[in-house]
DRENROMI-432068 format. One line per 8 residues: their letters; for each residue x, z, y of C-alpha. Coordinates in Angstrom, 1 decimal. Each point is the difference from the previous one (the first is absolute). Example, Ala and Ser with C-alpha at 12.3 -4.5 7.8 and 13.67 -1.06 7.14 Angstrom:
as = 12.3/7.8/-4.5 | 1.4/-0.7/3.4
% end
This chain:
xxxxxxxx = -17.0/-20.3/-18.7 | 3.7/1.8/0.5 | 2.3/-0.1/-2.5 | 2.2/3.5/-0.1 | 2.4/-0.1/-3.1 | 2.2/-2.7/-1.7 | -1.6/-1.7/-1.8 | 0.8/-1.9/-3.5
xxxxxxxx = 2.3/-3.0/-0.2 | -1.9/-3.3/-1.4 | -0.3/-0.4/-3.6 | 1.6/3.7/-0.3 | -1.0/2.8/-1.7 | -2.5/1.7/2.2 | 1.2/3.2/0.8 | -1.7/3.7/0.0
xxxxxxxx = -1.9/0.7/3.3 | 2.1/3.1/-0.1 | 3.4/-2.1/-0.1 | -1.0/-2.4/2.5 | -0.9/3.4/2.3 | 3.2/1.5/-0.7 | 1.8/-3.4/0.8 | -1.9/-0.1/3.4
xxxxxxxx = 0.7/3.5/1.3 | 3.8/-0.5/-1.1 | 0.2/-3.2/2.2 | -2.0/1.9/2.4 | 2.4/2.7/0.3 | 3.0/-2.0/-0.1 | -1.2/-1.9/3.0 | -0.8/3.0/2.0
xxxxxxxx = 2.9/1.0/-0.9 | 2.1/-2.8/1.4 | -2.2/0.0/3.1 | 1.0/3.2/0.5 | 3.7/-0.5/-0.6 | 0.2/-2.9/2.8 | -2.2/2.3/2.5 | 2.6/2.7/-0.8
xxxxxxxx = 2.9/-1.7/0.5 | -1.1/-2.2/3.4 | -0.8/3.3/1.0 | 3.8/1.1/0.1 | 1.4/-3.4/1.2 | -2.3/0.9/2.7 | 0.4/3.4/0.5 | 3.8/-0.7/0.3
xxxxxxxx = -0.2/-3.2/1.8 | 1.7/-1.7/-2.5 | 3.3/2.1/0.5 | -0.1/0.1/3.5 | -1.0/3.6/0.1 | 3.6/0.9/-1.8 | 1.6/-1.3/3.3 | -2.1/2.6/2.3
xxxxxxxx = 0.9/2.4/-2.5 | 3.6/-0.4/0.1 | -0.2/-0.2/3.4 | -1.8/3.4/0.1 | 2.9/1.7/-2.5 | 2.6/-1.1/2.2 | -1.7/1.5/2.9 | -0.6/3.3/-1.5
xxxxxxxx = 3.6/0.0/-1.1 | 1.6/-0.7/3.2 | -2.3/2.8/1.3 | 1.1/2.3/-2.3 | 3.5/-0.7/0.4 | 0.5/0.3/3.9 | -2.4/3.7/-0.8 | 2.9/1.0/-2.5
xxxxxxxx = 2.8/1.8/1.7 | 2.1/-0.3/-3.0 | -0.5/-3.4/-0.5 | 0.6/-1.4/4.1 | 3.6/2.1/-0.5 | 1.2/-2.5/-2.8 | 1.8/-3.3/1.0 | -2.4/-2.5/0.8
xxxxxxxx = 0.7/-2.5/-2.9 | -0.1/2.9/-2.1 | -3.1/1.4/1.4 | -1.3/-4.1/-0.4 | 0.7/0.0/-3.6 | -1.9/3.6/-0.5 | -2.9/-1.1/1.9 | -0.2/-3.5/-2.4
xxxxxxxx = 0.4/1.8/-2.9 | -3.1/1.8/0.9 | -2.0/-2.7/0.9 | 1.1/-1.8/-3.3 | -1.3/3.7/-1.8 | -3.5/-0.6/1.5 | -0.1/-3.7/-0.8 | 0.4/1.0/-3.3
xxxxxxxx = -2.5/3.0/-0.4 | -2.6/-2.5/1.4 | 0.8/-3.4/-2.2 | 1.0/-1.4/2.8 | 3.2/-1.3/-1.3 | -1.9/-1.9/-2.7 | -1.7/-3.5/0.8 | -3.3/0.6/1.1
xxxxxxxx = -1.2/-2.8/-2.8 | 1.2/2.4/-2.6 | -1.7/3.1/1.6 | -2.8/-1.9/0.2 | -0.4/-0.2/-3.5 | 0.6/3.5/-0.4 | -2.3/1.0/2.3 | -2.9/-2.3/-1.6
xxxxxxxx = 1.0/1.4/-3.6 | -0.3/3.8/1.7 | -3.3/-0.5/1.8 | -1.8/-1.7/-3.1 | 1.3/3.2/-2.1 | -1.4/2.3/2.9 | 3.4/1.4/0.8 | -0.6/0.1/3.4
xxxxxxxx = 3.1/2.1/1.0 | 0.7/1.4/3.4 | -0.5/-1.5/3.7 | 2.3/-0.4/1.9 | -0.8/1.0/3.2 | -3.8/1.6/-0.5 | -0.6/3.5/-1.3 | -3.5/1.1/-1.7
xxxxxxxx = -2.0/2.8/2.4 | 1.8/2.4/-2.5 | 3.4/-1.2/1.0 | 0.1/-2.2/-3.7 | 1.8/-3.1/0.7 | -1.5/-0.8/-3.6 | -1.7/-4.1/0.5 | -2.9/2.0/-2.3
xxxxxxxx = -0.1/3.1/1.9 | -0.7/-1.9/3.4 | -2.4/-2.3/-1.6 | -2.4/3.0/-1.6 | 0.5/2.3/3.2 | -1.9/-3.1/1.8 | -1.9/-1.0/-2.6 | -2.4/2.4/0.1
xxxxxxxx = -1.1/-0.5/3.8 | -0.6/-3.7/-0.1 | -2.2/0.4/-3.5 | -2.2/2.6/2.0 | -0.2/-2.4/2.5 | -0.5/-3.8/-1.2 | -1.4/1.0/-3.3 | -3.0/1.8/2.2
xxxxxxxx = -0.1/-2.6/2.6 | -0.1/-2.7/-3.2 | -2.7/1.8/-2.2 | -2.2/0.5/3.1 | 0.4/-3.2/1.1 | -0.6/-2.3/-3.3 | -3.1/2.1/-1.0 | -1.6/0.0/3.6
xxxxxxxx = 0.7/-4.0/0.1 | -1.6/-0.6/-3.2 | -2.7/2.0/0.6 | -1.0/-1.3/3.5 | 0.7/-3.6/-1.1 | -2.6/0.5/-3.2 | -2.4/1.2/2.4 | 1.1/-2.8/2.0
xxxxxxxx = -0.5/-2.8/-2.4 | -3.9/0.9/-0.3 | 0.0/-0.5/3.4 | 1.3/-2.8/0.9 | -0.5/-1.2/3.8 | -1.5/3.5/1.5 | 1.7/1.7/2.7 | 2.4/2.0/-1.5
xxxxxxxx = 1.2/-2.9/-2.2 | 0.9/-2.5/2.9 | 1.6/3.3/1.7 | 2.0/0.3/-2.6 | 1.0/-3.9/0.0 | 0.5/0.6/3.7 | 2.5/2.8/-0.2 | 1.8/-1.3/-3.0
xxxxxxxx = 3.2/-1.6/1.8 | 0.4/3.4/1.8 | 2.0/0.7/-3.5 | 3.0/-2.6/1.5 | 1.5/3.0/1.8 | 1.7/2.3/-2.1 | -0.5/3.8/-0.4 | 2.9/0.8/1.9
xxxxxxxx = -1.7/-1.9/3.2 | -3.0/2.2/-0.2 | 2.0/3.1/-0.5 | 1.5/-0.5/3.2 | -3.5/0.0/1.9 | -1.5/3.0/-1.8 | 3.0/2.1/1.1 | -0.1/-0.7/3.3
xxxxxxxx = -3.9/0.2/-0.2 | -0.4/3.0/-2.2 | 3.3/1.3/0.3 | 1.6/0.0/3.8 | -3.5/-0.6/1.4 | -2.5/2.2/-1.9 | 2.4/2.4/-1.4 | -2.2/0.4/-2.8
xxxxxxxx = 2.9/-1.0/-3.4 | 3.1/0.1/0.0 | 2.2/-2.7/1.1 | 2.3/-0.3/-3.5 | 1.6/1.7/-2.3 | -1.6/1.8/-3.5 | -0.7/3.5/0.6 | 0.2/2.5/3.2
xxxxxxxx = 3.3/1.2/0.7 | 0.4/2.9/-0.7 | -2.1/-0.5/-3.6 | -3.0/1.8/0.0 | -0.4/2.9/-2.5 | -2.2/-0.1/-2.6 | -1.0/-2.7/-2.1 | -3.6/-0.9/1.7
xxxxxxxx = 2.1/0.1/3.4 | 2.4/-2.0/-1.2 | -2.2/-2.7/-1.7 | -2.2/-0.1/3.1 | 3.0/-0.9/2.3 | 0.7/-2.7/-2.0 | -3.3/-1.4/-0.4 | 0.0/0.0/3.6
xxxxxxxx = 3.3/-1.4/0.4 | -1.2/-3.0/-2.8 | -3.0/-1.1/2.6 | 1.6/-2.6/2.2 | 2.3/-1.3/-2.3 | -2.9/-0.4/-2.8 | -2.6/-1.6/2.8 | 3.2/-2.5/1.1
xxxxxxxx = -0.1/-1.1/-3.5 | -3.6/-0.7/-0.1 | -0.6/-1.4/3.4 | 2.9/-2.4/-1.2 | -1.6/-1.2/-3.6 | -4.0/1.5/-0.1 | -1.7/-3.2/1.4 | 1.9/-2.7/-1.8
xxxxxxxx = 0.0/2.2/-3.1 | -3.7/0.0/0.1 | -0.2/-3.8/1.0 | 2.0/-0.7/-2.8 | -2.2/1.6/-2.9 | -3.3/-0.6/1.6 | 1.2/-4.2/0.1 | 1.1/0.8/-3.7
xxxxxxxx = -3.0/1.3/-0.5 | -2.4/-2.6/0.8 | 2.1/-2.4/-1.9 | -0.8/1.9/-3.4 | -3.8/0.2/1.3 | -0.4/-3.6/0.0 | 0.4/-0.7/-3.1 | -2.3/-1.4/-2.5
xxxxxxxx = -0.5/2.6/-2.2 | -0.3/2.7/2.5 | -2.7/-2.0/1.3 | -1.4/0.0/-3.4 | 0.4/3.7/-0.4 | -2.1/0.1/2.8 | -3.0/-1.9/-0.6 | -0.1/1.9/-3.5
xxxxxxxx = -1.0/2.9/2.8 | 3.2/1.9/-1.3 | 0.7/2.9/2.7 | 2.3/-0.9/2.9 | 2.1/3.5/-0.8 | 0.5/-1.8/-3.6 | 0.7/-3.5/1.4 | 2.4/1.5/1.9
xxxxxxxx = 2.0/2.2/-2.2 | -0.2/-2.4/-3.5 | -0.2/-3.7/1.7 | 2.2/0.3/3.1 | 2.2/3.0/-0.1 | 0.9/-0.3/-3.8 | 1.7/-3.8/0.8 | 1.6/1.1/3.2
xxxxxxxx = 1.9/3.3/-1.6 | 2.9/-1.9/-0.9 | 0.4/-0.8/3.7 | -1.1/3.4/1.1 | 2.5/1.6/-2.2 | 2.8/-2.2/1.0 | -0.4/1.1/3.7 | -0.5/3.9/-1.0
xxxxxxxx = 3.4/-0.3/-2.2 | 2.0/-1.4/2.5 | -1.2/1.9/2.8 | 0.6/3.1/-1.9 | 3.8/-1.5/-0.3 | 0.2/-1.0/3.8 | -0.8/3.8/0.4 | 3.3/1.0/-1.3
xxxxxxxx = 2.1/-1.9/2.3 | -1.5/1.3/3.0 | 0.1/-1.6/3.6 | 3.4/-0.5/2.0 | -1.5/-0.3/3.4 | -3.1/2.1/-0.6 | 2.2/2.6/-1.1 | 2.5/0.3/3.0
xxxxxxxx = -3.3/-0.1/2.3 | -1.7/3.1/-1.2 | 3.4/1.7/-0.7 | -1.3/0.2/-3.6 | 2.8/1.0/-2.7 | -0.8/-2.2/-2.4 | 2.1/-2.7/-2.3 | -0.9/-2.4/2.6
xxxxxxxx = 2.0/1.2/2.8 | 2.6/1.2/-2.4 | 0.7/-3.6/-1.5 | -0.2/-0.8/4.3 | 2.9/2.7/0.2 | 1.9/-1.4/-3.0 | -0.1/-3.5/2.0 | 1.5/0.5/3.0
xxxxxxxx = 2.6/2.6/-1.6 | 1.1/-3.1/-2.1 | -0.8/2.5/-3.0 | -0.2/-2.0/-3.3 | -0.8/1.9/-2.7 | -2.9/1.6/1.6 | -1.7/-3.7/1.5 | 0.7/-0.7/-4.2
xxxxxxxx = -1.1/3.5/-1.4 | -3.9/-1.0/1.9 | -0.2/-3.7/-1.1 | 1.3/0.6/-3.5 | -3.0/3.0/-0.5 | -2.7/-2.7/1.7 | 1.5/-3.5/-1.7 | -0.5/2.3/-3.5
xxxxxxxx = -3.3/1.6/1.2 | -1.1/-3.8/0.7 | 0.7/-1.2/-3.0 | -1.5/2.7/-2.4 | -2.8/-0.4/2.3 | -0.3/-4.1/-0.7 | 0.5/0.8/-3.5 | -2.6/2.3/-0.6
xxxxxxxx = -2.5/-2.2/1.9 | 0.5/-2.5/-2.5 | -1.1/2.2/-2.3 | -2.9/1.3/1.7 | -1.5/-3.7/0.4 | -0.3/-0.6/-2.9 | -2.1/3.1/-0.6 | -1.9/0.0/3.0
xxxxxxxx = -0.7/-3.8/0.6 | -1.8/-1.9/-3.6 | 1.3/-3.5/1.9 | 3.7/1.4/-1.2 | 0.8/-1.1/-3.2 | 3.2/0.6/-2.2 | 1.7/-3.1/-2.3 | -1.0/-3.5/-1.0
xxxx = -3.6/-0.5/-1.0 | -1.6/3.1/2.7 | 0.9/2.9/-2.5 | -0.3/3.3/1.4
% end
């Protein structure tokens, strides 16, 4: 039996089911919380390389300065300690707009303290596709592209899975079952590696989709046309994604599956001559929703994030190949902007599947002594 809540100390006073609840989601939440705090700031320490990205920067200022010093006529008629002293002064002037003449431990902080508030601020070098250079501009101009994507490619694959590996699980051992378990570590490659062969299958050899990108360029007009174009730029990315998962998916389930099916009492649900549709939605799928709901939830949450590499081989403008973007332009506050919105989307997530166990799953129980 699991135990969910805190329960009461030994030769206490036994506490209200409702306190020992609230008790529980408070620890709950401050756990989450620190987990997200630690995620957070690893995330900049990466992000900056522990400090070492100040030094490219500072290297880049000086550059840009000396640049635009030998392009100033004014400035390459002055004396050349004078014109020295100018050309510091404005590198110390850009140091200083971008923190840089703080210690990076103590911007650090800041920045942690700013990305748990959601002040995102402004990139540094990346602009949003309306020229913003607003951290939550970029993020919701590409936000939008990768849901379309990975939340389809996510709801069509968990529900196809589940329902191929319940179909599955009655028959266990025919031909399309042992295909399945045949095909299953075709799912070690990721999407990206099957991307690559359907464009130069359907793409450069067929000519039949497009090879990347969103939408035809120029935009269709008209909403239908538009909306088609897109549906038919979404086909090799979205079958990339299921060649990559769809078999082990499915070998996944239908094993989980005939787990639940062996057990005693759906045996006995059986031999009272209960029908197999009943069997199967009150005996085996009611105890395996907590598990079912857990890999729904967090798929729904990977959807957010996108896929780097996936992403930059379709040419799709999602958050995925912006965050790929915001890597190699050493651009911090946008690589923080996207794990700050998934590390809180993950937890809220976690938080509320707590919650839902215990409603879903009669095995959860809340307190000492199995109150509900």
């Amino acid at each position: 039996m699991v135990q969910a809540a805190v329960t009461a100390p030994r030769g206490g006073v036994r506490q209200h089911p409702a306190v020992r609840v609230l008790l529980y989601a408070l620890a709950r939440l401050a756990a989450l919380f620190a987990a997200v705090v630690v995620g957070v700031y690893l995330t900049i320490l990466v992000a900056n390389m522990g400090g070492y990205v100040d030094q490219i920067k500072r290297a880049e200022i000086r550059e840009q300065v000396a640049l635009a010093v030998s392009l100033n006529e004014q400035l390459r008629r002055l004396p050349a300690d004078v014109r020295e002293r100018v050309a510091e002064e404005m590198v110390r002037n850009e140091e200083r707009r971008l923190g840089l003449d703080r210690p990076f431990l103590s911007r650090s902080v800041a920045y942690l303290r700013d990305a748990l508030l959601l002040r995102l601020g402004f990139a540094e070098r990346m602009t949003s596709d309306t020229g913003s250079r607003l951290v939550r501009q970029i993020i919701l101009d590409r936000l939008p592209a990768t849901l379309l994507l990975f939340l389809s490619a996510q709801l069509l694959l968990f529900f196809t899975s589940v329902a191929a590996a319940l179909v599955l699980s009655r028959r266990y051992g025919s031909l399309a079952d042992r295909l399945v378990v045949a095909l299953a570590p075709t799912s070690a490659a990721p999407a990206w590696f099957y991307g690559i062969f359907l464009i130069l299958v359907f793409a450069a050899g067929l000519r039949w989709l497009p090879f990347g990108g969103m939408v035809d360029a120029p935009p269709p007009e008209g909403k239908l046309a538009y909306a088609a174009s897109v549906l038919r730029h979404m086909v090799l990315p979205l079958s990339s994604l299921a060649l990559s998962s769809i078999f082990l998916s499915v070998y996944a389930w239908r094993t989980f599956f005939l787990i639940f099916s062996s057990e005693d009492y759906v045996e006995l649900a059986r031999a009272k001559g209960l029908p197999d549709r009943l069997v199967e939605r009150r005996y085996i799928l009611r105890p395996a929703l907590p598990t079912i709901l857990t890999s729904f939830a967090l798929g729904l949450i990977g959807a957010w994030t996108g896929a780097i590499v996936l992403e930059t081989v379709f040419n799709w403008p999602g958050l995925g190949r912006a965050l790929y973007q915001a890597v190699g332009l050493y651009d911090t506050p946008v690589i923080v902007g996207s794990t700050i919105l998934y590390a809180y989307l993950l937890a809220v997530t976690v938080f509320a599947l707590d919650v839902v166990y215990a409603v879903v799953d009669p095995r959860v129980r809340v307190g000492a002594g199995g109150q509900g």
